[in-house]
N, C-alpha and C positions, 0 to 999 in steps of 0.2 A: 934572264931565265927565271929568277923569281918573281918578277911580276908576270911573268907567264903563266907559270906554276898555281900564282893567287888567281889568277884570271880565269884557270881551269877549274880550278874545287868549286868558285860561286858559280859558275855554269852548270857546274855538277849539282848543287845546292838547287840550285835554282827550278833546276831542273825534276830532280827530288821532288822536290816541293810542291811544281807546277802538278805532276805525276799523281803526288797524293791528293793533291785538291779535287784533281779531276775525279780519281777513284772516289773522292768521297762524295762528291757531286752526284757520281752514276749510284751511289746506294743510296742516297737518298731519295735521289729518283725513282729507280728502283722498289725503296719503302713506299714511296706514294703511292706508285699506279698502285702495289699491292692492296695498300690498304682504301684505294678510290674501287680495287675491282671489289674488296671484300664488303663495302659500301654496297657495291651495284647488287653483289649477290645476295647480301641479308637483305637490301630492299626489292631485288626479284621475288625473293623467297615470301615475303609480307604479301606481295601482293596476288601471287599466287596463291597462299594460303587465304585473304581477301575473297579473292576471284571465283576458289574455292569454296567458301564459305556464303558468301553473297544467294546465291540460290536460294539457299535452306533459309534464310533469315528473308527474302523478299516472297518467299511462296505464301499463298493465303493459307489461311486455315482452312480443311474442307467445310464443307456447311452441307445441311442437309436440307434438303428442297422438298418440301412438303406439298403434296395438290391436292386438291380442296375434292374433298369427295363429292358426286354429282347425284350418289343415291338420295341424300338428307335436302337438299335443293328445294327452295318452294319454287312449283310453277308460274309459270305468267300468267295462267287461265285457275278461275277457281270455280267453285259451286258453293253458297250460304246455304245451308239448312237453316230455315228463321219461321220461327211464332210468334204471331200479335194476338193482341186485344179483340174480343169482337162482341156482339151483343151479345151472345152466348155463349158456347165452349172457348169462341178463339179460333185462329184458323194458322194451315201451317201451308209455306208455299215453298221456292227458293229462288236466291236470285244466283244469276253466272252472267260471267263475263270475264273481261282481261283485267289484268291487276293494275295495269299503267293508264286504264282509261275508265271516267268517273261513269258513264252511260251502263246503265245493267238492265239486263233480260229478265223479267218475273213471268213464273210459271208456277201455278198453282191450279188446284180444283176446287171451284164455287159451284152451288143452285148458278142459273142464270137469273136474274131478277131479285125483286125484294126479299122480304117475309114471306111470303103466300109460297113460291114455291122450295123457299127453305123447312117450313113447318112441313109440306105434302112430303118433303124427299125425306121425312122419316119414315113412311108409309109404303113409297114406292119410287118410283125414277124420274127423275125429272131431267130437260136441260140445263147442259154445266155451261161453264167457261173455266178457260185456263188460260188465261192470261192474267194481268194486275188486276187485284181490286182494292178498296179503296182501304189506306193505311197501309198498304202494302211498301209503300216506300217513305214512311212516317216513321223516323225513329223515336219520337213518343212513344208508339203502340208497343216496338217491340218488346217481349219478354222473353227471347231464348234467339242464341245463334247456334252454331258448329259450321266454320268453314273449311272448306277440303282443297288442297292446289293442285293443280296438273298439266303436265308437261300438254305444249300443241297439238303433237298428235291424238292423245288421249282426249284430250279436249273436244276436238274437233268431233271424234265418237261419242265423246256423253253427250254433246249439245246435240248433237243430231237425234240419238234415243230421246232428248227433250221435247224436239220438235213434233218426232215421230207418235211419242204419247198424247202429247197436246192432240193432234190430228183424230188420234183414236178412241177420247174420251168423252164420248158426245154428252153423255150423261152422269149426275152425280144422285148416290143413296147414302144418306147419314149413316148406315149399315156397314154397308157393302164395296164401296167405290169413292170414298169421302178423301180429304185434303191429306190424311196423314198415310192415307196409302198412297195418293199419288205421290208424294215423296220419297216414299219409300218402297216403290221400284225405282225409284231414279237410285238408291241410295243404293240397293240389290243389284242393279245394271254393273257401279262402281268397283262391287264386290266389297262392301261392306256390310257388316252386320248388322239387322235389321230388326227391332223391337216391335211387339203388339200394334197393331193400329188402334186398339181400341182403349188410346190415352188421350187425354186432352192435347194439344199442341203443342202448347208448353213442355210438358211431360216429356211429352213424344219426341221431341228435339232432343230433351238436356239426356235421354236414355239415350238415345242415338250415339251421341259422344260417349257417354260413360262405357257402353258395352264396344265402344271402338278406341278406346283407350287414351281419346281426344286425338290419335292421329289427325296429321295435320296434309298428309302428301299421298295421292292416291297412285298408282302406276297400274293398269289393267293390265290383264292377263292375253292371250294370243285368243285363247275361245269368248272371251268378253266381248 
């Protein structure tokens, strides 16, 4: 009976014991997952605050996008206002053409011929020409520019009033009808302001610019 009795209590011991282990097994357990979910949650929480945040820190900065204003633009087409050297006063002509290409139009009013019918056209009229004459493409000679740019379209109209003049100035009077007026109705067609003719070439150019403020870009008007 007594070693039955002893045989009972360490069963019971044992038993005990086994019981508390377990119990403490399951709290420790227990503490883990807690503190594995309190892990998952303060690192959900990061990365949602992250995830959050990421936006505002990958957005650009806005910029401001500037476009190039197309009124101040120099044309592709332009027109020279140009005076040379000549045996006497000088002569004034212009040349036009396109900016990208070296070839230019010269249009001016000359006598036709030498001396002889330059001395008579202070008298009376003589035949012109208005195309190049000589030095006209001589930058030696020159002593005065003012160039003016113009959009295609625009262009296309002033070279045509070029041609149209040319056509209709059969004759030239040192007076009346001479080089620095034919320029300056081209200069007037423009709608630019337009100085005395009765300057030397030279003159008559650099006035040209000065009383047009050296603009550099013409734009005609709908009645032009």
């Amino acid at each position: 009976m007594l070693g039955g009795f002893t045989l009972a209590v360490l069963l019971q011991c044992e038993i005990q014991s086994a019981s508390a282990h377990e119990t403490d097994v399951r709290a420790g357990s227990e503490r883990f997952t807690s503190q594995r979910r309190d892990v998952h949650k303060r690192t959900a929480n990061a990365n949602a605050l992250v995830s959050g945040e990421a936006p505002l820190e990958s957005k650009p900065a806005p910029q401001s996008v500037r476009k190039p204003g197309s009124g101040s633009a120099k044309g592709p087409y332009y027109v020279d206002f140009r005076a040379r050297t000549a045996a006497s006063w000088g002569h004034a002509f212009v040349w036009f053409g396109k900016t990208s290409e070296r070839a230019v139009e010269v249009a001016g009013l000359t006598p036709a011929g030498d001396t002889l019918p330059y001395v008579i056209g202070h008298l009376m009229w003589v035949p012109s020409e208005t195309g190049a004459s000589y030095g006209d493409l001589d930058p030696q000679y020159l002593t005065a520019s003012y160039r003016v740019y113009l959009n295609e379209p625009d262009a296309k109209r002033v070279f045509a009033y070029i041609k149209k003049l040319q056509a209709s100035s059969p004759v030239w009077n040192a007076e009346i009808s001479n080089c620095t007026s034919f320029i300056g109705s081209i200069a007037d067609f423009m709608g630019l302001k337009v100085p005395l003719r009765w300057q030397r070439p030279e003159d008559y150019v650099n006035r040209l610019k000065a009383i047009n403020g050296g603009r550099q870009v013409v734009e005609l008007s709908s009645t032009q």
